[in-house]
C-alpha positions as CSV (number, residue, x, y, z in Angstrom):
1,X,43.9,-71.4,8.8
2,X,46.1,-71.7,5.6
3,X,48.9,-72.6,7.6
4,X,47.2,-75.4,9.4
5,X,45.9,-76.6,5.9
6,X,49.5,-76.9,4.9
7,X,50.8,-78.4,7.9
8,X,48.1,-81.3,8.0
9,X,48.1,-81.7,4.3
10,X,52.1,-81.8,3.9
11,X,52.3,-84.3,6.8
12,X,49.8,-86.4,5.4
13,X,50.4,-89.6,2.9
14,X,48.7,-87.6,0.3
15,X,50.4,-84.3,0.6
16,X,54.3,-86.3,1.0
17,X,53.9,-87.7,-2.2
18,X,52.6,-84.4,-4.2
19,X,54.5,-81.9,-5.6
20,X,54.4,-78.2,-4.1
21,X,52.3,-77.0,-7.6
22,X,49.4,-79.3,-6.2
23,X,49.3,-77.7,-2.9
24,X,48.9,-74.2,-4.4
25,X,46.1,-75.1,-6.7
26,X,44.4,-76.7,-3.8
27,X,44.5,-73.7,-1.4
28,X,43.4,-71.6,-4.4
29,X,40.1,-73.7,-5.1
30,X,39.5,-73.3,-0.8
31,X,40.1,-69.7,-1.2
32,X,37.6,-69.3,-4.2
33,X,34.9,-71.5,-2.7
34,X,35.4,-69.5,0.4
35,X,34.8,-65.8,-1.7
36,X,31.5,-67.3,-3.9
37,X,29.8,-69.2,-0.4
38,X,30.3,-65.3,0.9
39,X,29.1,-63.5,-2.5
40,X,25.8,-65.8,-2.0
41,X,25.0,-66.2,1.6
42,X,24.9,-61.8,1.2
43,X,23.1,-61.7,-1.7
44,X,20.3,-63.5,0.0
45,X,20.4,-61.3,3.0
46,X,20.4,-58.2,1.0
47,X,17.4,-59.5,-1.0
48,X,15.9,-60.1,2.3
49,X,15.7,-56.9,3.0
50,X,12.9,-54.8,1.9
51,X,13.1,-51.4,-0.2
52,X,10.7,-49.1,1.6
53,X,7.6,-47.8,0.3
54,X,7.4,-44.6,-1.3
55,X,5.1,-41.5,0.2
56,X,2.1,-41.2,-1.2
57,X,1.3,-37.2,-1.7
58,X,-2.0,-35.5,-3.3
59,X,-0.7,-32.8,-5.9
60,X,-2.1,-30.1,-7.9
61,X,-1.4,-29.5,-11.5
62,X,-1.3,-25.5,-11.9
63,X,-0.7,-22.7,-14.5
64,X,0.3,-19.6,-14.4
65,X,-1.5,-16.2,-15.5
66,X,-1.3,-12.5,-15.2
67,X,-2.5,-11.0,-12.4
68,X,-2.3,-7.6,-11.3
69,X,0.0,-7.8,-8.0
70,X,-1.1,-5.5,-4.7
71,X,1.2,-4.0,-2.0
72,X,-0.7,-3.6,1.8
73,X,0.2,0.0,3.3
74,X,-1.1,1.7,6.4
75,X,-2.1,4.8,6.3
76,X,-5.2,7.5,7.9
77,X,-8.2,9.5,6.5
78,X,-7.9,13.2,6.5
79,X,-10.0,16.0,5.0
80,X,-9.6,17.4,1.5
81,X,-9.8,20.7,2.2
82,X,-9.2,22.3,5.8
83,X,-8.8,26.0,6.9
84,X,-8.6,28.1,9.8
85,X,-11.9,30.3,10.1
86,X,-10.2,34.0,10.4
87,X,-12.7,37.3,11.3
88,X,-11.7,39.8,8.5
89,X,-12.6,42.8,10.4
90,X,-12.9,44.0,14.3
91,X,-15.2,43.9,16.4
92,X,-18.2,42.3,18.8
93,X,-19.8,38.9,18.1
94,X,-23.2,40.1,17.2
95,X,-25.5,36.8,16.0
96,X,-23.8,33.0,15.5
97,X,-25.9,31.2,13.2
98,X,-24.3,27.9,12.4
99,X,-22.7,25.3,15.2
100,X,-20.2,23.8,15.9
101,X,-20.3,20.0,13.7
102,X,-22.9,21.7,11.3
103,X,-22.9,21.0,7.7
104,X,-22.5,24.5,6.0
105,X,-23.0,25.3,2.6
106,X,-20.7,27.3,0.6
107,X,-21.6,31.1,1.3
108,X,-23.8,30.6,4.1
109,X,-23.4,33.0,6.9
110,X,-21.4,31.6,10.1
111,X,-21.8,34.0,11.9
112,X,-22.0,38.3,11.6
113,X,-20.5,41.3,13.6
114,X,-22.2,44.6,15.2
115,X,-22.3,47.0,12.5
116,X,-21.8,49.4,14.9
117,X,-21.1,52.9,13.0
118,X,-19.6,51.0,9.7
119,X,-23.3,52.6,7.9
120,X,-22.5,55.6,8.8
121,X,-18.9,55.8,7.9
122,X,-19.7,54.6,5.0
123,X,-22.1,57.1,3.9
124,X,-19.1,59.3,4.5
125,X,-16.8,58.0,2.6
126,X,-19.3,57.7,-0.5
127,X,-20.1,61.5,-0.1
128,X,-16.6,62.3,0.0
129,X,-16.0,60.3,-3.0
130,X,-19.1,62.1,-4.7
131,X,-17.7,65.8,-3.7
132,X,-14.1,64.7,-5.1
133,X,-15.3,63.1,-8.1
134,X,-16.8,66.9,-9.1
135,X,-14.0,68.3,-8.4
136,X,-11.9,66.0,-11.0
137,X,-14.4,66.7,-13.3
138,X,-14.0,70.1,-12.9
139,X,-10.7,70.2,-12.7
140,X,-10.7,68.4,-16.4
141,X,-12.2,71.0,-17.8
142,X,-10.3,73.6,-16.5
143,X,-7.2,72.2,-17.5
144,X,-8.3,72.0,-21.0
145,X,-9.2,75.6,-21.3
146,X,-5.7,76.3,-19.5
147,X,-7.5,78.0,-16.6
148,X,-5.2,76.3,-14.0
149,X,-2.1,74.6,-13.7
150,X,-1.2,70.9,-14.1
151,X,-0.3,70.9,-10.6
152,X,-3.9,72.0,-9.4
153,X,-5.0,69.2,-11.8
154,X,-3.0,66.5,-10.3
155,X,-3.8,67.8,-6.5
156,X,-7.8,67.7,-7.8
157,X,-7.2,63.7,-9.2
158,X,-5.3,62.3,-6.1
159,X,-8.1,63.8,-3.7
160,X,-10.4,61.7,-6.2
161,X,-8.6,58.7,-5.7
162,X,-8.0,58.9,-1.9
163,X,-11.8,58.9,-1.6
164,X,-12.9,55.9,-3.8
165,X,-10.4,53.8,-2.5
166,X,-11.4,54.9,1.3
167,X,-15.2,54.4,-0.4
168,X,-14.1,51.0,-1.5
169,X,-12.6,49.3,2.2
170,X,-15.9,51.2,3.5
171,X,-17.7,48.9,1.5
172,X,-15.4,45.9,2.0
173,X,-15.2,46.5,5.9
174,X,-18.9,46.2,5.8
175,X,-18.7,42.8,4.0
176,X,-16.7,41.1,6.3
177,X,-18.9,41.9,9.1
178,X,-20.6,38.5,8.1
179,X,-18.4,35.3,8.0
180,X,-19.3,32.9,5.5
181,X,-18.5,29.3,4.8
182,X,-15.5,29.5,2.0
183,X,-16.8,25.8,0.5
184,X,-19.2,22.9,1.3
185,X,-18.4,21.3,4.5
186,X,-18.5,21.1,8.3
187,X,-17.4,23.9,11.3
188,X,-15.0,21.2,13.3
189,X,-14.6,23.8,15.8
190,X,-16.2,27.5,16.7
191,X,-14.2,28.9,19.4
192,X,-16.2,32.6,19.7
193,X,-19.6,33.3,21.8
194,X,-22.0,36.0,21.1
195,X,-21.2,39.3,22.7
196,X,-17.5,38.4,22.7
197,X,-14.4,40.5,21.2
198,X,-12.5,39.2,17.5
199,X,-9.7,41.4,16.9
200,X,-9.0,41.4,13.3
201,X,-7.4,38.4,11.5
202,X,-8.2,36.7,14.5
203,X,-8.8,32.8,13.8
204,X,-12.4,31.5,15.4
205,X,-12.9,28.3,14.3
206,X,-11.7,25.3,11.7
207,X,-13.8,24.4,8.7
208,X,-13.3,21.2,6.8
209,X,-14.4,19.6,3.9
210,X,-15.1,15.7,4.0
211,X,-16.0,14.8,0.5
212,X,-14.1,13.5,-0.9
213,X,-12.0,11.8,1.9
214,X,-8.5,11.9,1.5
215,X,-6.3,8.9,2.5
216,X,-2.8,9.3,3.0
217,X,-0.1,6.7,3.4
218,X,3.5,6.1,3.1
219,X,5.2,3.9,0.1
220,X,7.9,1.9,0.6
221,X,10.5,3.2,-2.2
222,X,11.0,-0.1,-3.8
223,X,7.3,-0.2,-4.8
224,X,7.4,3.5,-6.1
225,X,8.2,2.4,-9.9
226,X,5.4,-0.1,-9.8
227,X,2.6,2.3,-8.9
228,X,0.4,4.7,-11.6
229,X,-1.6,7.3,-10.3
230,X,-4.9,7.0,-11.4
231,X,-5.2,2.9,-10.1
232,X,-8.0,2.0,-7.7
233,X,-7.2,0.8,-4.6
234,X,-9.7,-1.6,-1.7
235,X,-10.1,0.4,1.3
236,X,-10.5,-0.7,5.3
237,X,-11.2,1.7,7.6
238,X,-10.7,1.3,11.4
239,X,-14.8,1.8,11.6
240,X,-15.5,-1.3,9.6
241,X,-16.2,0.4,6.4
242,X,-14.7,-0.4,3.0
243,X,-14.3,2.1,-0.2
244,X,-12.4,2.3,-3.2
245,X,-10.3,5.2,-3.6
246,X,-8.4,6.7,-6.5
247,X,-4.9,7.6,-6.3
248,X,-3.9,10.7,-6.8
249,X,-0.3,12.2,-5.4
250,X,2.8,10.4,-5.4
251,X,5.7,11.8,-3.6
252,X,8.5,12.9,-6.3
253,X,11.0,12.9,-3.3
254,X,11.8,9.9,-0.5
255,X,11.2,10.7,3.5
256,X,14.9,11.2,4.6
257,X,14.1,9.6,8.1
258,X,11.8,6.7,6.3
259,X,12.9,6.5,2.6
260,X,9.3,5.9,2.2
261,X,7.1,8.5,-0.9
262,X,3.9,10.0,0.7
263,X,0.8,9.0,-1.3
264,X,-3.1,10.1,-1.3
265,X,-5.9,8.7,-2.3
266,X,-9.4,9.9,-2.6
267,X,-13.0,8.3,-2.2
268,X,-16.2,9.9,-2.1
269,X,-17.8,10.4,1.5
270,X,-21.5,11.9,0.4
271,X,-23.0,10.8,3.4
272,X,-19.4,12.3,5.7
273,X,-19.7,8.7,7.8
274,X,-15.8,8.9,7.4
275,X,-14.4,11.1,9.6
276,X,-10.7,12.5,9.7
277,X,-8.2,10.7,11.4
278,X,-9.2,7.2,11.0
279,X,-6.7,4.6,10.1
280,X,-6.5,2.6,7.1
281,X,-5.6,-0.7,5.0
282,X,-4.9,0.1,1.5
283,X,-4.4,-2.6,-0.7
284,X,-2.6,-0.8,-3.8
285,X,-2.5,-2.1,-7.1
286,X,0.8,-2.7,-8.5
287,X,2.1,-3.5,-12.2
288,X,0.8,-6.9,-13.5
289,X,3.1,-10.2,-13.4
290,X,3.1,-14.0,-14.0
291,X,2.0,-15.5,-11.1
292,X,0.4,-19.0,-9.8
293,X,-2.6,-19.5,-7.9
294,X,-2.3,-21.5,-4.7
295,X,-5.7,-22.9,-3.2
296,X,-4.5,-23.5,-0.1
297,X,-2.0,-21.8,1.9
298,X,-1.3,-25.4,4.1
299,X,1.0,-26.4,1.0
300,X,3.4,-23.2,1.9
301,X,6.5,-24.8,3.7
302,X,10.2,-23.8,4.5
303,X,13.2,-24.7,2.5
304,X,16.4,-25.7,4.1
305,X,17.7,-22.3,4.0
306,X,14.6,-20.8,5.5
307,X,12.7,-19.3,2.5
308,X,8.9,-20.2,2.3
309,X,8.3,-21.6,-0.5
310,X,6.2,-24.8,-2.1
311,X,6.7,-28.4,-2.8
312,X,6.4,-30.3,-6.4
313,X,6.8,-32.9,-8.0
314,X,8.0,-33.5,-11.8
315,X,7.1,-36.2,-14.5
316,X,9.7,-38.3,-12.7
317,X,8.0,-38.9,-9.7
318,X,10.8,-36.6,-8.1
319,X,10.5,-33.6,-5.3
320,X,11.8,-30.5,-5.8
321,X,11.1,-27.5,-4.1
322,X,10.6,-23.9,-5.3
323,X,11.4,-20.7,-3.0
324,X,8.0,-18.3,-3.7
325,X,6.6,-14.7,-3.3
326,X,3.2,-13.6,-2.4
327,X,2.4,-11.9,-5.4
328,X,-1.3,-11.1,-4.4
329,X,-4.0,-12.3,-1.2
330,X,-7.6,-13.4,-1.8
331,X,-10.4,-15.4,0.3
332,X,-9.9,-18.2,-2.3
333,X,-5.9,-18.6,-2.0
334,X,-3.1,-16.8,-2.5
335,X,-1.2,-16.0,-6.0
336,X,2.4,-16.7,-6.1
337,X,5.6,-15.8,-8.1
338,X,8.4,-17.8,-8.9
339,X,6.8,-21.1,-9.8
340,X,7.0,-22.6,-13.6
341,X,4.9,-21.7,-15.8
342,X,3.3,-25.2,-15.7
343,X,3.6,-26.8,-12.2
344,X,2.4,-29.8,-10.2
345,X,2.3,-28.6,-6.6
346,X,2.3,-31.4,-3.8
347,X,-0.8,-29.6,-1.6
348,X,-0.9,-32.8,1.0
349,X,1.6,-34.7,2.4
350,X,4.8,-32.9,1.6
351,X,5.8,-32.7,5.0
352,X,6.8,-36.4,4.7
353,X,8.9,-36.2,1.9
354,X,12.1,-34.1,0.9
355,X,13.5,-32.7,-2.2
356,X,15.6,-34.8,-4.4
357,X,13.3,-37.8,-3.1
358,X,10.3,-39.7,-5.1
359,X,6.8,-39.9,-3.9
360,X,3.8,-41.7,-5.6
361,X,1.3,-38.7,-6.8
362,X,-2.4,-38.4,-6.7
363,X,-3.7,-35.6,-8.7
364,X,-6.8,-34.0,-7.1
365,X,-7.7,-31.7,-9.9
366,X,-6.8,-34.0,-12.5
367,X,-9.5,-34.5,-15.5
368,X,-10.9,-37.7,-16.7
369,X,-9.6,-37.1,-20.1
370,X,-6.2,-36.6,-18.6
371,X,-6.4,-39.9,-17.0
């Protein structure tokens, strides 16, 4: 085009009789005219475009406080106290007085064996005891007056007692011809008929005590310096019923297989509707920590590198987004870590906007004062 300028214009009347000075100050006002017709005609087409609208979102302003953080483990009930029923002494089943599932008090008779000749022996053994406690009398008084030997003395105290010792399992054999209950609780199992044979030390039942409950669970080990025996701790059972139970053992040393620390709790069963065996949700009380409350668990989202976490918004107008931990569960909401200590959290409509952008906010929980 500038060539074609310079051709017409230095073959023209105009452009013969002008120096070469004039030509170049001409194509330089063309060339500027050109640029600032450009510069303009854009302008107007930038300015015809629209900037877009910015998102509306409904936020939340929130404070933190100290709550009292809770871990959920699974675990199962189990008795407090539970021991093999063992017969002490030998012999037939003579009269079974308590059932199987019963409810036994502490010293009541289970069930008792045939005497047999036990009476008898044991008038035996206390007559021989009488006969050889004379003689040791005697034999005292001999001594004394030198009328026999230390030997004879000796011979006279060992017959004396051989016989109150064999006088003394008399008496306990007799005893354990009746088996009693060794605490409050309930015969889980009775495994003997009347008439039938026990050997001695043979077992014949299992007898458990249900109150308290015990609940017993494992603990993740990086929980294990945030717990205090002693806490109190919400209880599910699988049977629909809730207690609180106390916790009282923590494992000093981790499962090898797990690296999880057993733990028990107990809760009081009067009434024995929880059995043994049943499982349950314990939600353990941990140390307390800083932590905001979250009304509704629709503002949780993901950040770009996968952690859940919530939206805000500053006094700028500006997203950000905050990666968060679940600090504690309720009906009401959920409390969560990691969030400033004053926040406004964008609870609607932060799925249409991204961090780093602004959005137009509507404070929901916002006083009239504060407006």
């Amino acid at each position: 085009m500038i060539k074609q300028l310079k051709y017409r214009y230095a073959n023209s009347k105009f452009g013969k009789q002008k120096s070469s000075s004039q030509f170049v100050w001409l194509i330089l006002f063309v060339l500027v005219a050109w640029f600032l017709y450009g510069m303009i005609f854009n302008t107007k087409k930038v300015e015809e475009v629209k900037a877009p609208e910015l998102v509306k979102v409904d936020v939340e302003k929130l404070s933190q406080k100290n709550v009292v953080s809770d871990v959920l483990v699974f675990g199962h009930t189990k008795a407090s106290e539970k021991v093999n029923l063992r017969v002490r002494t030998a012999g037939i089943v003579d009269t079974i007085f308590k059932k199987k599932g019963e409810y036994v008090k502490k010293g009541d008779v289970i069930l008792t064996i045939k005497m047999e000749d036990r009476i008898a022996k044991l008038a035996a053994a206390q007559a021989a005891k009488d006969k050889a406690e004379i003689e040791y009398n005697t034999a005292i008084s001999l001594l004394e007056q030198g009328l026999i030997s230390r030997v004879e003395f000796v011979s006279n105290e060992a017959n004396y007692r051989s016989a109150k010792a064999t006088l003394q399992q008399m008496s306990l054999d007799l005893g354990y011809t009746s088996l009693r209950a060794p605490f409050d609780g309930v015969i889980n199992e009775l495994d003997v008929e009347n008439g039938s044979y026990v050997s001695k030390e043979s077992t014949v039942g299992v007898f458990l005590n249900l109150n308290p409950i015990k609940i017993s669970a494992q603990l993740p080990e990086k929980y294990i310096t945030r717990v205090k025996k002693g806490v109190v701790a919400k209880v599910k059972l699988s049977n629909n019923l809730s207690v609180d139970g106390i916790l009282t053992y923590v494992a000093s040393v981790a499962d090898t297989t797990t690296r999880t620390f057993g733990i028990e709790l107990e809760a009081p069963n009067k009434n024995e509707k929880i059995v043994e065996g049943l499982t349950a949700e314990i939600n353990l009380p941990l140390d307390t920590v800083p932590a905001v409350k979250l009304n509704a668990s629709s503002c949780l989202t993901f950040g770009d590198d996968g952690s859940v976490g919530v939206k805000t918004i500053d006094d700028e107008n500006v997203v950000g987004f905050y990666p968060i931990e679940i600090v504690k569960e309720e009906e009401a909401g959920l409390w969560v870590s990691g969030l400033p200590a004053n926040v406004n959290v964008i609870v609607a409509g932060g799925e249409f906007v991204r961090a780093g952008e602004k959005a137009i906010p509507h404070f929901v929980n916002e006083t009239a004062e504060t407006k």
